[in-house]
N, C-alpha and C positions, 0 to 999 in steps of 0.2 A: 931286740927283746923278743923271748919266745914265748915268756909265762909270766906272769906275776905270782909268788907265790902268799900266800897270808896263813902268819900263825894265829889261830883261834886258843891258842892257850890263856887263860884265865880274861877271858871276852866275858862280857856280860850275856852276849845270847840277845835273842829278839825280844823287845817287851810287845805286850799283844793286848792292844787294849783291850777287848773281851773274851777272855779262855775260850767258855763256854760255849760261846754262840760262835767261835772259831771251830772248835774241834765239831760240833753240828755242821756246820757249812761241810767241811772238809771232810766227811761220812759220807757225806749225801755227792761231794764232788770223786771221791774216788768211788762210791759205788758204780757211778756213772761210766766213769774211764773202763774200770772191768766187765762192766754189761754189756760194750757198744763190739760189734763183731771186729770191727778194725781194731781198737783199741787194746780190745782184752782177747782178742784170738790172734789174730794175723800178722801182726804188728810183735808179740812176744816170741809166737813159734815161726815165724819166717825173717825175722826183723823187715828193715825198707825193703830191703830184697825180695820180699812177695811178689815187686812190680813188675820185675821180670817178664814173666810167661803174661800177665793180665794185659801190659801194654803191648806187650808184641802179639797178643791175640786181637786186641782193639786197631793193629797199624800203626800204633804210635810211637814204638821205640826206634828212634832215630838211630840208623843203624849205615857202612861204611862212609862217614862226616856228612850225614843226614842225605845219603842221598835214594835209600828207600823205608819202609817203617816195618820193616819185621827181620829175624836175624838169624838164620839158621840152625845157628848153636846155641839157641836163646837158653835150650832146655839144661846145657852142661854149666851153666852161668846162672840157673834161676835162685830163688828162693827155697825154692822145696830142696834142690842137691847141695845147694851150700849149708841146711838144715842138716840133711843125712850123712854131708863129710863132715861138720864138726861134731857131731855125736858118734860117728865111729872111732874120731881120730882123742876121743876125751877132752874136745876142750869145751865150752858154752854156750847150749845155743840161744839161752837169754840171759842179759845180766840190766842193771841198772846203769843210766852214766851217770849218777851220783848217788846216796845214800837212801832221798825219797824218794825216787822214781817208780812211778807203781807200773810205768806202760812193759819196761823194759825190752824194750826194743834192738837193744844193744845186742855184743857175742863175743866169745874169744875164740877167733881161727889159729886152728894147730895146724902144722906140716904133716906128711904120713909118718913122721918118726914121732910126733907125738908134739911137738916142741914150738911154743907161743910164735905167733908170726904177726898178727894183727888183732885188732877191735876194733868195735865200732865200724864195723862191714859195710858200707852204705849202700844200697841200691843204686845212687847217683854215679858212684863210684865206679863201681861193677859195669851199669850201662857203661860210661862211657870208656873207663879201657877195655873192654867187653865187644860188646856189638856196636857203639860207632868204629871201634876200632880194630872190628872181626876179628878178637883174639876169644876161644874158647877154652883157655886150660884157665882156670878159676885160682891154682896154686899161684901160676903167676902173676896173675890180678892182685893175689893176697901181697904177694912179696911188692907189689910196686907200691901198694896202700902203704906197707911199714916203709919204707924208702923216704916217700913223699914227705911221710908223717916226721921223721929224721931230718929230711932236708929242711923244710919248715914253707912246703908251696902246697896250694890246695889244692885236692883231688880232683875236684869235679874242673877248677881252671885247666890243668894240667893234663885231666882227662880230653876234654874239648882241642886241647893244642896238638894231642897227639895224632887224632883224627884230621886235623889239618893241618900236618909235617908228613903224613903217610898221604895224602893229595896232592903235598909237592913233590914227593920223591924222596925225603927224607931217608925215611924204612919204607920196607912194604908193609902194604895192611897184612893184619895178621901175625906180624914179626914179633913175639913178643918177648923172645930172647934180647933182641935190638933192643927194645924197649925198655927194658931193666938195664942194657951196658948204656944206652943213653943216660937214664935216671942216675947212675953211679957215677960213669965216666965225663960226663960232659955237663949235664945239670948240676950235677951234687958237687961237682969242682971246679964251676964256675968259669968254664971254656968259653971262646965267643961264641961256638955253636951253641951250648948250654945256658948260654946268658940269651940269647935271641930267642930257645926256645922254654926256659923260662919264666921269659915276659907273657908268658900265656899264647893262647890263640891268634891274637890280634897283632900282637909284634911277629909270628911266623908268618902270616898270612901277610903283612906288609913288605918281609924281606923276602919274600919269594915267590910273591905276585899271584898269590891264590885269590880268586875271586870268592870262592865258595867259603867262608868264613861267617861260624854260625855266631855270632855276638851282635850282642848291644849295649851300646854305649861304653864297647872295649868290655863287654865283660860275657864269657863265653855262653852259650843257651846250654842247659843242663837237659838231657833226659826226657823229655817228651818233645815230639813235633808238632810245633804250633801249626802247622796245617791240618792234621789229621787230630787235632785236640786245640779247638780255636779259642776256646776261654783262657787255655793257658799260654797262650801267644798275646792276649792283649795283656797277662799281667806282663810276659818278655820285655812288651813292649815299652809298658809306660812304669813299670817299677822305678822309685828314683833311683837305683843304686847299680842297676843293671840288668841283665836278662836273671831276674831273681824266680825260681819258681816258687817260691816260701812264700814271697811277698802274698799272694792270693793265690792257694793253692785251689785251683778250678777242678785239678785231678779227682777230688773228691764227688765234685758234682757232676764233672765230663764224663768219669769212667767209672769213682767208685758207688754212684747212685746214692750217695752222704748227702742230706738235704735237699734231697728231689735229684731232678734230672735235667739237665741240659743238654741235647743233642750237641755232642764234639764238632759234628762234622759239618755241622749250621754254624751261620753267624748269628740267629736270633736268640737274645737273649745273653750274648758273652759278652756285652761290656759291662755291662747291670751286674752280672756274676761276679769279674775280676774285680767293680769298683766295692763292692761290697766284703767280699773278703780280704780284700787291701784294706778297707776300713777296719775291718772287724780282727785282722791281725796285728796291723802296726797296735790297736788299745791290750791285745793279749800280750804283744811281746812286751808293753813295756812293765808286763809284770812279772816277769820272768819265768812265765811258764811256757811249757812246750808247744811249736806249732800241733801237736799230735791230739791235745787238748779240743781241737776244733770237731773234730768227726762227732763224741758225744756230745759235745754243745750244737751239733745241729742237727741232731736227731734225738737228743733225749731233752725233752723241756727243764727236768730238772737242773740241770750241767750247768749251763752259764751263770744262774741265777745265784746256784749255791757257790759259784767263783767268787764274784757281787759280793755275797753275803761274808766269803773269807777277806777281801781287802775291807769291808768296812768292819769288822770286826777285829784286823789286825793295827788298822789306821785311827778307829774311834769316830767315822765319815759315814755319812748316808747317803753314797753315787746311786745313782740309779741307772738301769736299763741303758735310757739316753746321753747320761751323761759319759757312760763307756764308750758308745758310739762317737758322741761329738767329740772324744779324746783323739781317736783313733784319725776322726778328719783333721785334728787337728795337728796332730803327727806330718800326717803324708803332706797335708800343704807349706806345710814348717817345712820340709822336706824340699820340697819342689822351690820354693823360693829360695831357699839355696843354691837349688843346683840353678838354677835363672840366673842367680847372681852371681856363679863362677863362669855363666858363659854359653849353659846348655838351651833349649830350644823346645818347641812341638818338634821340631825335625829330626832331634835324637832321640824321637820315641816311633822309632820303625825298626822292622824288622828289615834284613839284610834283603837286596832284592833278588836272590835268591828263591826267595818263598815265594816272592810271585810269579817267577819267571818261569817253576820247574815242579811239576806235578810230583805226588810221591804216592808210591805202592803201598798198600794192593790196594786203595780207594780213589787213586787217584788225582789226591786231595790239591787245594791250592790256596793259599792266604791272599784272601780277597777281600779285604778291610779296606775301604779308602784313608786315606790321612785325614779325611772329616770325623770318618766313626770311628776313628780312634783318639780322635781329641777331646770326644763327647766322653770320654770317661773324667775328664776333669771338672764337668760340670755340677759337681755338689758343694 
């Protein structure tokens, strides 16, 4: 199955126990999202893609299958030129991905003839057939996003796999011709090379004896290097679902200075970080708003409050502050006792040793967490 699709014809629609003191909450919630400079700047006119140039200015773009943090080509691949190609080529450079969407963050990339290729451009994306994968033509990035998107495997998995298939010998880095007759010829029709390297990163790195494979828990690291950005190595770490960067995006506080600051390239202060924005996401996502929602909620006082104020007045409920909170612990341990009980461990929440074993450029950096202060994030 690829979609479920649902006719909304003659649906009743949401009943909302209180109009009024909804449509207030949700004034005061969207003025917040267009105030916040990520939100209502960076985020519309660069999409994700802004990250680009920011993390490889910071060291942190995991660049030839993470083995230094900045990328050459970073600039033919960023945010700003994939802005300037879709507005000369006519296609979008913000749109909504659904009807209310106020961040819009989204894009439609055109070809040079003019002619739809992709949306939904992801930064994630980009990094990783990008610069972990030292490919800088941005065309052919677009054409493997629509591919993927056709075949029905995830960019960022897919991305990660391709940077450790160019470490075995696969292609060579940079090939990104290869790259798209793979996606076509061999993934898209289900060859045994295509089937090996469509299991992701973790199934090439098994048949081909790569040590260097950046996953956890069999699920690929996306887009920032936990060494040179340490908050978001402990969410890699101990996310229950895998090297998740959504689960507590640190990024916000490591690089983009979104509710203060925590030195990246310290370990003081990063598992306090990752356990709290694990908290404070798993209660956002289960209401189906966007992770993107977080930047004004932790910099405008207003923002969260007036989130609060929308579910209790859609629900007819008076949650408070706490009560959001203790939802959210209650999520991720829900969670974890799960995965304890198909089998998993403290032990499958490490990063590959790799990170501790191999410095990375230009700072040097090195993941130096013990397995103790990384278990101390489950103490809530």
């Amino acid at each position: 199955i690829k979609f479920i699709s649902i006719d909304d014809k003659n649906a009743p629609g949401v009943k909302i126990a209180d109009p009024e003191k909804f449509k207030l909450a949700a004034r005061t919630f969207a003025k917040a999202l267009l105030e916040h400079p990520v939100s209502g700047e960076g985020l519309p006119t660069y999409g994700t893609n802004v990250l680009v140039n920011i993390l490889n200015e910071a060291g942190g773009l995991p660049t030839r299958n993470f083995t230094t943090g900045q990328f050459e080509g970073h600039d033919k691949i960023s945010g700003e030129t994939m802005h300037d190609t879709i507005a000369a080529r006519g296609g979008k450079v913000k749109h909504g991905c659904h009807a209310g969407c106020i961040i819009q963050c989204s894009q439609v990339y055109n070809d040079k003839d003019g002619k739809y290729v992709t949306s939904g451009f992801e930064y994630e994306t980009i990094w990783g057939l990008g610069a972990d994968c030292c490919i800088d033509n941005l065309d052919d990035i677009a054409l493997a996003d629509s591919m993927m998107d056709d075949i029905g495997i995830d960019s960022i998995e897919t991305a990660v796999m391709f940077g450790v298939a160019m470490e075995a010998g696969i292609l060579p880095f940079g090939d990104s011709k290869e790259m798209l007759r793979i996606l076509k010829e061999e993934i898209g029709k289900g060859t045994p090379l295509g089937r090996i390297m469509g299991g992701g990163a973790g199934s090439v790195g098994r048949a081909y004896g790569v040590t260097r494979v950046p996953v956890v828990k069999n699920q690929g690291i996306p887009a920032y290097d936990p060494r040179s950005v340490k908050g978001i190595g402990i969410t890699y770490a101990t996310s229950t679902m895998g090297a998740d960067h959504t689960a507590g995006y640190t990024i916000a506080t490591n690089i983009l200075n979104v509710g203060g600051f925590v030195d990246p390239l310290k370990k003081d202060g990063q598992v306090e970080l990752s356990r709290n924005l694990q908290i404070a996401t798993a209660a956002i996502d289960s209401t189906g708003m966007c992770i993107f929602i977080a930047f004004p909620a932790l910099d405008i006082p207003e923002c969260l409050p007036a989130l609060i104020d929308m579910i209790n007045a859609r629900f007819g409920i008076a949650l408070t502050g706490d009560d959001v909170t203790n939802l959210g612990k209650h999520i991720l341990k829900l969670e974890r006792k799960f995965n304890i009980e198909a089998g998993f461990n403290s032990s499958h929440d490490r990063l590959p040793d790799f990170f501790k074993n191999e410095t990375v450029a230009p700072h040097n950096a090195i993941w130096d967490f013990t397995d103790a202060e990384i278990d101390e994030f489950w103490n809530f």
